[in-house]
C-alpha positions in Angstrom: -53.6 -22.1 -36.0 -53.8 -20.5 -39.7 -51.0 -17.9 -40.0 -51.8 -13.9 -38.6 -51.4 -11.0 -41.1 -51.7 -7.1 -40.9 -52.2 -5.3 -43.9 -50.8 -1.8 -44.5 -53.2 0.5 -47.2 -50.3 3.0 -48.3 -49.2 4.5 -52.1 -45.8 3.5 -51.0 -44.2 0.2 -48.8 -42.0 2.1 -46.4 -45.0 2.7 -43.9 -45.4 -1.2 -44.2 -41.9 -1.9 -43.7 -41.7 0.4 -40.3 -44.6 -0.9 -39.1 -43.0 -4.4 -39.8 -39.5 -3.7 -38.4 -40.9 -2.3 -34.6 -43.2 -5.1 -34.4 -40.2 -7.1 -34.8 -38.0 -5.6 -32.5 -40.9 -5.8 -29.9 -41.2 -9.3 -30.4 -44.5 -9.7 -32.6 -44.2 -12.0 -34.8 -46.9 -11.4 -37.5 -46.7 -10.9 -41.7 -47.2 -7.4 -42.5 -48.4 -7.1 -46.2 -48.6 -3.8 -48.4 -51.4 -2.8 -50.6 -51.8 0.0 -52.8 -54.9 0.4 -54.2 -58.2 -0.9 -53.2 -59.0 -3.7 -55.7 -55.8 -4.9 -54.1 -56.8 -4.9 -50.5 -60.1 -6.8 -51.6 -58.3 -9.7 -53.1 -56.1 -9.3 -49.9 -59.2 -9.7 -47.5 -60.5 -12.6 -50.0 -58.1 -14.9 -49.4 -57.1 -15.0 -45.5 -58.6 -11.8 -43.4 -56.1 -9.9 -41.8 -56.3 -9.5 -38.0 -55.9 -5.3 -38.7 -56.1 -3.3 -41.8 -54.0 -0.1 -41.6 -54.9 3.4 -44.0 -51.7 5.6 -43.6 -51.0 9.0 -45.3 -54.5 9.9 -46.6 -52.9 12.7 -48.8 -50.8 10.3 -51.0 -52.7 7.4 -50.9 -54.3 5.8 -54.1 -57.6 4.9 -52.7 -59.7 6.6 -50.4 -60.4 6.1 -46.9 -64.1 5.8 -47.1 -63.8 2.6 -50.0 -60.9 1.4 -47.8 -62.9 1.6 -44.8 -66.4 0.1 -46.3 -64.2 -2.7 -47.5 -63.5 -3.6 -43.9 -66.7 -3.5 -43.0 -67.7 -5.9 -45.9 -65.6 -8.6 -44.6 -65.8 -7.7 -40.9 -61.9 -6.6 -40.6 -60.6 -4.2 -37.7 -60.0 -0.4 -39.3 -57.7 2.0 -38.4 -56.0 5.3 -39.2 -52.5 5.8 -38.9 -51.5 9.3 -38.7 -48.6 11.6 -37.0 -52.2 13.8 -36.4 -49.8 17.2 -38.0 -53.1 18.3 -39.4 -56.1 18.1 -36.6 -58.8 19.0 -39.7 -57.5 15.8 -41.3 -58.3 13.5 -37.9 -62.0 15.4 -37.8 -62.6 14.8 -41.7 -61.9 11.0 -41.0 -64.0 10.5 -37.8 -66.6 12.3 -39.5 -66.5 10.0 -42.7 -66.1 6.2 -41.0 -65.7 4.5 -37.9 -62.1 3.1 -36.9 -59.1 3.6 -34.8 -56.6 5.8 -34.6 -53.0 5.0 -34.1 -50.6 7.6 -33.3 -47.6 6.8 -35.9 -45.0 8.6 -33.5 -46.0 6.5 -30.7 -44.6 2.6 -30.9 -46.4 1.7 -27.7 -50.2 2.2 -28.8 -49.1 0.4 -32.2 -47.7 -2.8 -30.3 -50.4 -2.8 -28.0 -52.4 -2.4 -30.5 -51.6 -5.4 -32.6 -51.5 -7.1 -29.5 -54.8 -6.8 -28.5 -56.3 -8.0 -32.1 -53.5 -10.6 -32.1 -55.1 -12.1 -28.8 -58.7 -11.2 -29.8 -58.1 -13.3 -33.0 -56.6 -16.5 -31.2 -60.1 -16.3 -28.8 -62.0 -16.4 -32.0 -59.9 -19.2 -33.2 -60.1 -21.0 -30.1 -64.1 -20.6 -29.8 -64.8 -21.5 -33.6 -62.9 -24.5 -33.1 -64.9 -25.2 -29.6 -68.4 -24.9 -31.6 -67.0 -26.8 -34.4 -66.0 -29.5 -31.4 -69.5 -29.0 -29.7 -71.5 -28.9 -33.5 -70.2 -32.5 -34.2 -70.7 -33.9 -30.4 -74.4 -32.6 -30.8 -74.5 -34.5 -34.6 -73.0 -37.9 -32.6 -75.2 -37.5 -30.1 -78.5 -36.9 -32.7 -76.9 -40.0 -34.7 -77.4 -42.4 -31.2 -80.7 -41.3 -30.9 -81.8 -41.6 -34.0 -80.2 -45.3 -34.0 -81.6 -46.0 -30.1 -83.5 -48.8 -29.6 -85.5 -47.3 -26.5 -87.8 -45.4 -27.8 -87.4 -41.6 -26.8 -89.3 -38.2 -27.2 -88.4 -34.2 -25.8 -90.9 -32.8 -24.8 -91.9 -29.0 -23.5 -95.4 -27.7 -22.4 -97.0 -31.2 -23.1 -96.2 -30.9 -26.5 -93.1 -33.3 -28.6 -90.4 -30.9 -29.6 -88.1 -34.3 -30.2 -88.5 -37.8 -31.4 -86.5 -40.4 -32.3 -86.8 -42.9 -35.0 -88.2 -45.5 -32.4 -90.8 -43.3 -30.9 -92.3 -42.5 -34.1 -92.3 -46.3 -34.8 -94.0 -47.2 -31.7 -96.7 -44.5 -32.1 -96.8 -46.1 -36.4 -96.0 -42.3 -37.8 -93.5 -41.3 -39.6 -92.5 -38.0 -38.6 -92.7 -35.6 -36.2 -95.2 -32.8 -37.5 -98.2 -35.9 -37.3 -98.0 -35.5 -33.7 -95.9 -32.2 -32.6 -99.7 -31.1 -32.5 -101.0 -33.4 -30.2 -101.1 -32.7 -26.7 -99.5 -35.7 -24.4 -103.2 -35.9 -22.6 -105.1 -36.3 -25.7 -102.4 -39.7 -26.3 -102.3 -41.0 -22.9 -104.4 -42.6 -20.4 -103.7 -43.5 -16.7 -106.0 -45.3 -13.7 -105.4 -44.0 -10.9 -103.1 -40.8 -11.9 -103.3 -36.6 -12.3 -101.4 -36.6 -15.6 -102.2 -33.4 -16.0 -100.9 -32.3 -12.7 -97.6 -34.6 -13.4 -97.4 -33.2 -16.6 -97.3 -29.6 -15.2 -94.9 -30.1 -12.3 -92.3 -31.2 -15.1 -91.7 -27.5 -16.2 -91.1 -27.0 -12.9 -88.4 -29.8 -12.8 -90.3 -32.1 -10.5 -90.2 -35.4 -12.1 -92.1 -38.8 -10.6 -89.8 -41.2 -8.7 -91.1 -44.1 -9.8 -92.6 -45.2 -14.1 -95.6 -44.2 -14.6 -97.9 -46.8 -16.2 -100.2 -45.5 -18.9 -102.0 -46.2 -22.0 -100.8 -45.1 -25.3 -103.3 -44.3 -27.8 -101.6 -43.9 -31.4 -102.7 -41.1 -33.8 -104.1 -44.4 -35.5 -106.5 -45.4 -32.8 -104.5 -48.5 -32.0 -103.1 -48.9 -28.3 -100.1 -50.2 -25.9 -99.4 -50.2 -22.2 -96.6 -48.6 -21.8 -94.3 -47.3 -18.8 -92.7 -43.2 -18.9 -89.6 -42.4 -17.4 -88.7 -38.8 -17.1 -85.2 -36.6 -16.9 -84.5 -33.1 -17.5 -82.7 -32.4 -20.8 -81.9 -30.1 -23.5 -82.8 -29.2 -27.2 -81.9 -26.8 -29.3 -80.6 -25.0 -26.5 -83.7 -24.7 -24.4 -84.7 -26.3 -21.1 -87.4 -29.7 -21.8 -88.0 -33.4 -20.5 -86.7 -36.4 -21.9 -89.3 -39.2 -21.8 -88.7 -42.9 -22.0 -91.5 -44.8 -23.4 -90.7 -48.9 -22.4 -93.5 -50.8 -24.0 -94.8 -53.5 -22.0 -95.4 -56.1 -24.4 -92.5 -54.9 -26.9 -90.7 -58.3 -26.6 -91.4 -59.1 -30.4 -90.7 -55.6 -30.7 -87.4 -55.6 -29.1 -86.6 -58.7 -31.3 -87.7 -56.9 -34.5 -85.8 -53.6 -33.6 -82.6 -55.9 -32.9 -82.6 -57.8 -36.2 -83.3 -54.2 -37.7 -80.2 -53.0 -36.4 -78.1 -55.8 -36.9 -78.5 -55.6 -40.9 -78.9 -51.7 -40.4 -76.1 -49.1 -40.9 -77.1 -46.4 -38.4 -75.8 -43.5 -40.8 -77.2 -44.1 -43.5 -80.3 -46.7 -42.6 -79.5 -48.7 -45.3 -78.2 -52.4 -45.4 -74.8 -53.1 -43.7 -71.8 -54.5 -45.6 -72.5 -58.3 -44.0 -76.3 -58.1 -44.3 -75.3 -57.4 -48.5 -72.8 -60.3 -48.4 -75.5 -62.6 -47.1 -77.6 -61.5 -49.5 -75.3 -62.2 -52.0 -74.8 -65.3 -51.2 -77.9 -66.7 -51.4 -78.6 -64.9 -55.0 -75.3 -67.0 -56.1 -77.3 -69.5 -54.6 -80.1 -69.1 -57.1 -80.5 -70.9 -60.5 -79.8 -68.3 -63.6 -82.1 -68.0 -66.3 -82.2 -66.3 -69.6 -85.2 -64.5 -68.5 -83.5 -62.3 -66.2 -80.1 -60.9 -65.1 -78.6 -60.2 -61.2 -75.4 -58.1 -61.1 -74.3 -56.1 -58.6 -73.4 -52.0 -58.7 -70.7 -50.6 -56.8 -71.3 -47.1 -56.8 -68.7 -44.1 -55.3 -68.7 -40.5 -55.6 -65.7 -39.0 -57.2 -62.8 -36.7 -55.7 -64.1 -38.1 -52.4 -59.7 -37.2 -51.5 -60.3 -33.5 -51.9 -64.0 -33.8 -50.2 -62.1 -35.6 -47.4 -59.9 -32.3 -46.9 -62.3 -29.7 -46.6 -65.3 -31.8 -44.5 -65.5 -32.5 -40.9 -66.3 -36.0 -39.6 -70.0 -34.7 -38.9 -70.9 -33.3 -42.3 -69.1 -36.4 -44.3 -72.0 -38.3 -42.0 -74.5 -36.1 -43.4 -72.7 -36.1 -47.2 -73.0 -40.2 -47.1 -76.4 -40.5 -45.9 -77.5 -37.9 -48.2 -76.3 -39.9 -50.8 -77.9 -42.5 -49.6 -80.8 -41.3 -50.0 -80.5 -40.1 -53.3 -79.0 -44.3 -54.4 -82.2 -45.3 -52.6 -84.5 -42.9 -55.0 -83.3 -44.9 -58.3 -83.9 -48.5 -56.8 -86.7 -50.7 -57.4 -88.6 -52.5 -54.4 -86.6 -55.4 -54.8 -83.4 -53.9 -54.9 -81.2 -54.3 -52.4 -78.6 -51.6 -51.2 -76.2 -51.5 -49.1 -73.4 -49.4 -47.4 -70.1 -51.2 -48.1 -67.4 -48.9 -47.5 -66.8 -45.3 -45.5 -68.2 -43.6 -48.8 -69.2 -46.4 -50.5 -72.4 -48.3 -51.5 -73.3 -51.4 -53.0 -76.6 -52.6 -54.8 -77.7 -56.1 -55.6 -80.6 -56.0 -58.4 -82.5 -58.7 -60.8 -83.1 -57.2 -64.1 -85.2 -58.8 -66.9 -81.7 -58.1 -69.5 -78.4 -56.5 -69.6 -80.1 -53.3 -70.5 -81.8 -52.9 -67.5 -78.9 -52.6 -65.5 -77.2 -50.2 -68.0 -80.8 -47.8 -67.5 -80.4 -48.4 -63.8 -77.0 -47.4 -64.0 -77.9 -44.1 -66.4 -80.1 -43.2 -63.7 -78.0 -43.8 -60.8 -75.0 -41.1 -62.5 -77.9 -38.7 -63.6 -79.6 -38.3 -60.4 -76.0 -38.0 -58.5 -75.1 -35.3 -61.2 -78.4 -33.0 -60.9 -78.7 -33.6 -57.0 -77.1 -31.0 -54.3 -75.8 -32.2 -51.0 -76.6 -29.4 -48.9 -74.6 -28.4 -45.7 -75.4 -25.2 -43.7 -72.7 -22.9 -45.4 -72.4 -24.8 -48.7 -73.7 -26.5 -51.5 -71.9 -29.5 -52.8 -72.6 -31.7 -56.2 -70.7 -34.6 -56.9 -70.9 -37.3 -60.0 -70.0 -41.4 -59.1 -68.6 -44.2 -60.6 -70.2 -47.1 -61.0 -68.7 -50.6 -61.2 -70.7 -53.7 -62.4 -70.6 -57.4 -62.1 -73.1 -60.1 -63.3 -73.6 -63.2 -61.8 -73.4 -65.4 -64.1 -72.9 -69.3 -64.2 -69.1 -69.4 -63.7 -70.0 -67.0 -60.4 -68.9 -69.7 -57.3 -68.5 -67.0 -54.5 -69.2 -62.8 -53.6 -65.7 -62.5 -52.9 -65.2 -63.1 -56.4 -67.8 -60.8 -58.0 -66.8 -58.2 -55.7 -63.6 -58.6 -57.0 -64.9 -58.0 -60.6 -67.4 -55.1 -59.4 -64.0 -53.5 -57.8 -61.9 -53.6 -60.6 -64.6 -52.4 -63.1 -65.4 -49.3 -60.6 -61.4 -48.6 -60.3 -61.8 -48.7 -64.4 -64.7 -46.4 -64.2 -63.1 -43.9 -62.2 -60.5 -43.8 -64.3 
């Protein structure tokens, strides 16, 4: 846990250094730090908030209790008053001007317990910002899995699709969600023999069917499967809804297709995996070389991904590479081919008609990265990349080799 601080608003240290010394002796261990003026408790509060900000001796201070107070409030810092309460008007001015509490500065028990209240309120706030941090990147895992399922899978609440994954969109040939969050479960499905509005209603009431149900499927497209629903209670977005299995009945070239898919897939970032690419390589080296065009292959990284590593959790570095992904993917031709290589890393293997191709790929590779944001929930980042190239030419026997080249003419770029 970050280190705990209580900062002392007084003209002179000695209130500081009291305060300090009988929080000592009573076996608090925390860094009491003295401030002056207010422009110095705002770069105090700046850097790590204090778990209690102290305003002592009102009639020498050199900032007033009202800007000393607001600034609390600003950064959502405990106040309080410290006073030996000699003059009662004082006490009244001060509750009538701002909100805090009051410390009795002749009496070491209410400061101790004081501090020792915040001190455990602090560590709880720790503890449950750490537990939502925990629980934010089990809920991105968990989103990543379904999003990479091969079963396809939907949410759904009132008869309507509050959730689906990649698969169920594929099976009903949309694309996203809003092209059928619309469209009421009855107006897709069809079943002999069956009350699916009646089934459909009991499910709010978490009664679920024992046994599939076997219906019809009518995409947004007019097409059709058969298909059989299984149902579960679930979760989303922290409401109650119904998890609903959709098993195709004649999805056994389906099944094969979704396997290859995700065998040559890397589920973060959907593009090409790192032994799909070497494949691929292969058979370009495979290829005769003409003068009328040129393959080569791109490494591309972003830079200072060491100090991104420090100040990212595992969840948003997922969402910082597939971002990026999808930025690569913007600057690529149909027939280029990219792939993630490395934790951060990406590869591209591209036919050009000359050398200069490349180089304008390249350009526009590094000028989309620089002009594109990567946005998280509480920040903004922009990055630039190296880029390392490699031709295949003639001499070319193997893609261990051009890698090679492509690796050291990245580690040159970075440089």
């Amino acid at each position: 846990m970050e280190s705990m601080s209580l900062l002392v608003t007084d003209k002179s240290p000695e209130v500081a250094e009291h305060i300090n010394s009988l929080l000592r002796n009573s076996g608090i261990k925390i860094h009491v730090i003295h401030v002056a003026r207010a422009v110095e408790v705002k770069r105090a509060l700046e850097q790590v908030p204090p778990i209690l900000l102290i305003y002592a001796k009102p009639e020498s201070a050199a900032a007033s209790i009202e800007e000393i107070s607001s600034l609390a409030d600003e950064y959502s810092v405990p106040f309080a008053f410290y006073s030996d309460f000699q003059n009662p008007q004082e006490l009244i001015e001060v509750l009538r001007s701002t909100s805090c509490l009051v410390i009795h500065s002749e009496s070491e028990t209410q400061l101790t317990e004081t501090v020792s209240r915040m001190i455990s309120r602090h560590e709880l706030n720790f503890s449950q910002a750490r537990q939502r941090s925990q629980m934010d990147e089990l809920e991105h895992r968990y989103d990543l899995l379904l999003e990479s399922a091969r079963d396809a899978m939907a949410y759904i609440h009132e008869g309507l699709h509050v959730y689906a994954n990649r698969a169920y969109l594929e099976a009903l040939h949309v694309k996203t969600l809003p092209e059928i969050a619309g469209i009421s479960l009855l107006d897709l499905m069809k079943a002999e023999g069956l009350n699916l509005k009646k089934i459909f209603q009991s499910l709010s009431r978490g009664e679920f069917p024992q046994e599939a149900l076997e219906v019809k499927i009518t995409r947004p497209d007019k097409t059709s499967f058969e298909a059989s629903l299984s149902f579960s209670p679930a979760r989303y977005n922290g409401e109650a809804c119904t998890q609903m299995l959709v098993h195709q009945r004649d999805a056994a070239a389906g099944l094969a297709v979704e396997l290859e898919r995700m065998r040559i897939t890397d589920p973060v970032t959907q593009l090409r995996n790192k032994r799909y690419f070497a494949e691929a390589l292969e058979t370009e080296l495979t290829q005769p070389r003409t003068v009328a065009s040129v393959s080569a292959i791109l490494l591309v990284e972003p830079d200072g991904m060491s100090d991104l590593i420090e100040v990212l959790d595992a969840a948003n570095l997922d969402t910082f590479v597939a971002d990026l992904a999808r930025v690569l993917g913007s600057c690529l031709g149909e027939h280029d081919v990219a792939a993630r290589v490395s934790d951060h890393g990406f590869a591209v293997l591209t036919r050009q008609t000359g050398m200069e191709k490349v180089e304008e790929l390249c350009g526009r590779i590094l000028k989309t990265y620089c002009g594109h944001l990567v946005e998280f929930e509480d920040r903004s980042i922009s990055v630039s990349c190296s880029i390392g190239i490699a031709t295949l030419g003639r001499l070319a026997h193997n893609s261990a080799e051009v890698l090679a080249g492509a690796r050291k003419a990245l580690a040159e770029a970075a440089e």
